[in-house]
C-alpha positions as a Markdown table, in Angstrom:
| # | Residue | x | y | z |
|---|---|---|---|---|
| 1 | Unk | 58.8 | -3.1 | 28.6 |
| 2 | Unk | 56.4 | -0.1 | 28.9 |
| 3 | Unk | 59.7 | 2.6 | 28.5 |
| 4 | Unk | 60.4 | 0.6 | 25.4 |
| 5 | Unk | 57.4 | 0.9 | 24.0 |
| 6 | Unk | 57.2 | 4.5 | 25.2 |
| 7 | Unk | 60.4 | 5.0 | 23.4 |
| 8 | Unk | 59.6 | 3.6 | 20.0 |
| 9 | Unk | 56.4 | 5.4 | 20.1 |
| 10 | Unk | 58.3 | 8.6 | 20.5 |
| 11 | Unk | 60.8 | 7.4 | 17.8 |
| 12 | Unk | 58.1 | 6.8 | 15.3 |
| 13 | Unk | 56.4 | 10.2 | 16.0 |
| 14 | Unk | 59.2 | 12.4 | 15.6 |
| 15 | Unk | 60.5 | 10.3 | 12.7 |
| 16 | Unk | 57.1 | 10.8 | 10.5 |
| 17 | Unk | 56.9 | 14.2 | 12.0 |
| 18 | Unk | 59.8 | 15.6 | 10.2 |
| 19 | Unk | 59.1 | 13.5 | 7.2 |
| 20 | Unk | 56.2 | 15.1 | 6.6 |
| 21 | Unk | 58.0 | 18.4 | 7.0 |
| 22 | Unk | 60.8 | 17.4 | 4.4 |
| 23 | Unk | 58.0 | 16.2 | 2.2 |
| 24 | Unk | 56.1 | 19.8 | 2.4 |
| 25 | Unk | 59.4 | 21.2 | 1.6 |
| 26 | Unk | 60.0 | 19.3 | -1.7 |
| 27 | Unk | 56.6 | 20.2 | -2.9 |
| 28 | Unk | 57.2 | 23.4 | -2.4 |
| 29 | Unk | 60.2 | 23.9 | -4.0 |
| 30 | Unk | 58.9 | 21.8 | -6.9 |
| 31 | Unk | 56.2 | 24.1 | -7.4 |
| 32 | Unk | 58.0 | 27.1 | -6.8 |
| 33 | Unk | 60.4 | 25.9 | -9.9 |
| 34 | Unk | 57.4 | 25.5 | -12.3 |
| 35 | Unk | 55.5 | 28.2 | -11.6 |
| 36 | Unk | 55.7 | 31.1 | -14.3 |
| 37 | Unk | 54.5 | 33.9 | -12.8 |
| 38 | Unk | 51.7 | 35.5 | -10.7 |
| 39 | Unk | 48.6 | 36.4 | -12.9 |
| 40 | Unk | 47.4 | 39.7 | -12.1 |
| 41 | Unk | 43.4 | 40.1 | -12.7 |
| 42 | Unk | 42.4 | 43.3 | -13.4 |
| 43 | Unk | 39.8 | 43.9 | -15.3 |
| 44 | Unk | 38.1 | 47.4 | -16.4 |
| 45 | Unk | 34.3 | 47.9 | -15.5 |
| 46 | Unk | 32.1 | 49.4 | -18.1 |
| 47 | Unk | 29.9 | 51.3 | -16.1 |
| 48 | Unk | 27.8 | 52.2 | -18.9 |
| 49 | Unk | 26.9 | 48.6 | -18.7 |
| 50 | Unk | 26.5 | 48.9 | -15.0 |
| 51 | Unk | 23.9 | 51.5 | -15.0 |
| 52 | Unk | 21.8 | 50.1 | -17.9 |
| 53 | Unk | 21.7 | 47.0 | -15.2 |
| 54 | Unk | 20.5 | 49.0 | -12.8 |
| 55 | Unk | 18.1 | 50.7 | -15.0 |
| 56 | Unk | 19.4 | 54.1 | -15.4 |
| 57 | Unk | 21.1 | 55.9 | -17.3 |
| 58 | Unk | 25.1 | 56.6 | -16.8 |
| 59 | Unk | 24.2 | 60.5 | -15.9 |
| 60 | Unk | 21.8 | 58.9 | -12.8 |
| 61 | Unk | 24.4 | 56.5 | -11.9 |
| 62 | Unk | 27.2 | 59.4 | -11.7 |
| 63 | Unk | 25.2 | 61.9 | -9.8 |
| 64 | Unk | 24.7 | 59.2 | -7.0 |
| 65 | Unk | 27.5 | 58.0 | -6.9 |
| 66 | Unk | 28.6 | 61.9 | -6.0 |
| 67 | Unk | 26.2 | 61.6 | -3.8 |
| 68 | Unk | 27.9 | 58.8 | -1.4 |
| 69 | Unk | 25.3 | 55.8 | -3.1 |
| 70 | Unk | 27.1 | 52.6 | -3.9 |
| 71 | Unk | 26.1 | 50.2 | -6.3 |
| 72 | Unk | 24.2 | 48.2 | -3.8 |
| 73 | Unk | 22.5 | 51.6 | -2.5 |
| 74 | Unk | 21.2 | 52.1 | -6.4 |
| 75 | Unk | 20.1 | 48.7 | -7.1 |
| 76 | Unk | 17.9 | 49.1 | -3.9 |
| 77 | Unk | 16.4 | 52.1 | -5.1 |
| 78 | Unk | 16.1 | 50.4 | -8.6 |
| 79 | Unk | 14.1 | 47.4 | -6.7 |
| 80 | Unk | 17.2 | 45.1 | -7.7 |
| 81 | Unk | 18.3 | 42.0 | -5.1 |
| 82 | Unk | 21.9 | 41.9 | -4.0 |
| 83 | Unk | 21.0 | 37.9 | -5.3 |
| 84 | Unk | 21.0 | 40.0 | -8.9 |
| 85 | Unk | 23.6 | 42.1 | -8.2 |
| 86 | Unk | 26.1 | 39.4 | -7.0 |
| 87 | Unk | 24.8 | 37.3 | -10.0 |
| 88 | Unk | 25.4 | 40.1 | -12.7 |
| 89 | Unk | 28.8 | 40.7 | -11.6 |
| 90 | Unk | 29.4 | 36.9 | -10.9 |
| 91 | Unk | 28.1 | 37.0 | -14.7 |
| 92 | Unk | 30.5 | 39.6 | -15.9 |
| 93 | Unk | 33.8 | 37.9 | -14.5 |
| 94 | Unk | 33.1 | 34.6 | -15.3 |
| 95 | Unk | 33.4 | 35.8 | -19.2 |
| 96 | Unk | 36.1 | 37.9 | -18.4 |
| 97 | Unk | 38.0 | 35.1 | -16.6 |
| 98 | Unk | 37.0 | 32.4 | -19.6 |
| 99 | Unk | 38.4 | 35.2 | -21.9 |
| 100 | Unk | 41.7 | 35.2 | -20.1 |
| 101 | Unk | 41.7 | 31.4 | -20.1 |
| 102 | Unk | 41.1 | 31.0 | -23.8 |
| 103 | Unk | 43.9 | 32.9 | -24.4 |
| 104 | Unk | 46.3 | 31.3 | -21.8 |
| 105 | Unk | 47.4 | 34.2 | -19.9 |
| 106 | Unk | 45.2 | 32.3 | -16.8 |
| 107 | Unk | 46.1 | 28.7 | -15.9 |
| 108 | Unk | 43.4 | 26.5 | -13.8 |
| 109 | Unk | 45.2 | 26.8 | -10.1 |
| 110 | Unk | 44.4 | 31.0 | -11.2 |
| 111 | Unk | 41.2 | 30.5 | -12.0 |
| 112 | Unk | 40.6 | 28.5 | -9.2 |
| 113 | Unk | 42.4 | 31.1 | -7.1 |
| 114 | Unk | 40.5 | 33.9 | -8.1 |
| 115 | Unk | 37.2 | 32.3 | -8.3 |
| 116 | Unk | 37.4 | 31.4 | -4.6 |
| 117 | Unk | 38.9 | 35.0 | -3.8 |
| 118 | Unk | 35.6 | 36.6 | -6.0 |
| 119 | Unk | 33.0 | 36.8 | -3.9 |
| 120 | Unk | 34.6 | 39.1 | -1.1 |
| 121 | Unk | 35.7 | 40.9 | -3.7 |
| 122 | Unk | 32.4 | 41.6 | -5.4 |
| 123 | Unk | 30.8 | 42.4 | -1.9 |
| 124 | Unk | 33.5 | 44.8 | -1.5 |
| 125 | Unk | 32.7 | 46.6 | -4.8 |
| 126 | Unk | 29.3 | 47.1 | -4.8 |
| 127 | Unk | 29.1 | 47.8 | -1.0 |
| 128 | Unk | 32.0 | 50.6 | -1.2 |
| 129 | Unk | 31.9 | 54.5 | -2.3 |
| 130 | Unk | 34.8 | 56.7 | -1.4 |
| 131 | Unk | 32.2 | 59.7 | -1.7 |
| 132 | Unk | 30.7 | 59.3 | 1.7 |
């Protein structure tokens, strides 16, 4: 009696085991069939805006950037949070991604995408400068 029951506990492993894996399969497939195309998100950064964030003017915000400053290196000179900084930029692609949305070039697994991939994204931007 117990290899029986050893057996048909086996049995009923394996057989939701590769169910499961059939299933996944499907679904992906499925999806793969309705999907339209990747979004690429690109958007262009008006650093004129930037540096009037910061509090300086575009001329400032050049020269120390040539100096090896990033963004985050300015708004600590300028007094300004990396809770501000994030939040300004959060700020900026939130309207840029709604923008994209209105139009319909974004659908909501995108958005969702991207809005989950921002915020490594933003810390990478603000913390970089290829001048150092």
């Amino acid at each position: 009696m117990k290899y029986v029951f050893k057996g048909l506990l086996l049995f009923f492993t394996l057989a939701l085991f590769f169910s499961l894996i059939v299933h996944a399969e499907k679904n992906e497939q499925e999806q793969g069939e309705s999907d339209e195309g990747t979004v690429v998100y690109h958007v262009k950064y008006d650093y004129d805006a930037i540096s009037n964030f910061l509090g300086m003017s575009l001329d400032e915000y050049e020269e120390y950037w040539k100096k090896g400053l990033s963004i985050m290196d300015m708004a600590e000179k300028q007094g300004i949070s990396r809770h501000d900084l994030v939040g300004y930029f959060c700020d900026f692609h939130h309207k840029e991604m709604q923008k994209w949305r209105d139009k319909g070039s974004m659908t909501e697994s995108d958005y969702f995408d991207l809005v989950f991939r921002l915020s490594d994204e933003i810390d990478e931007f603000i913390d970089r400068n290829p001048n150092r």
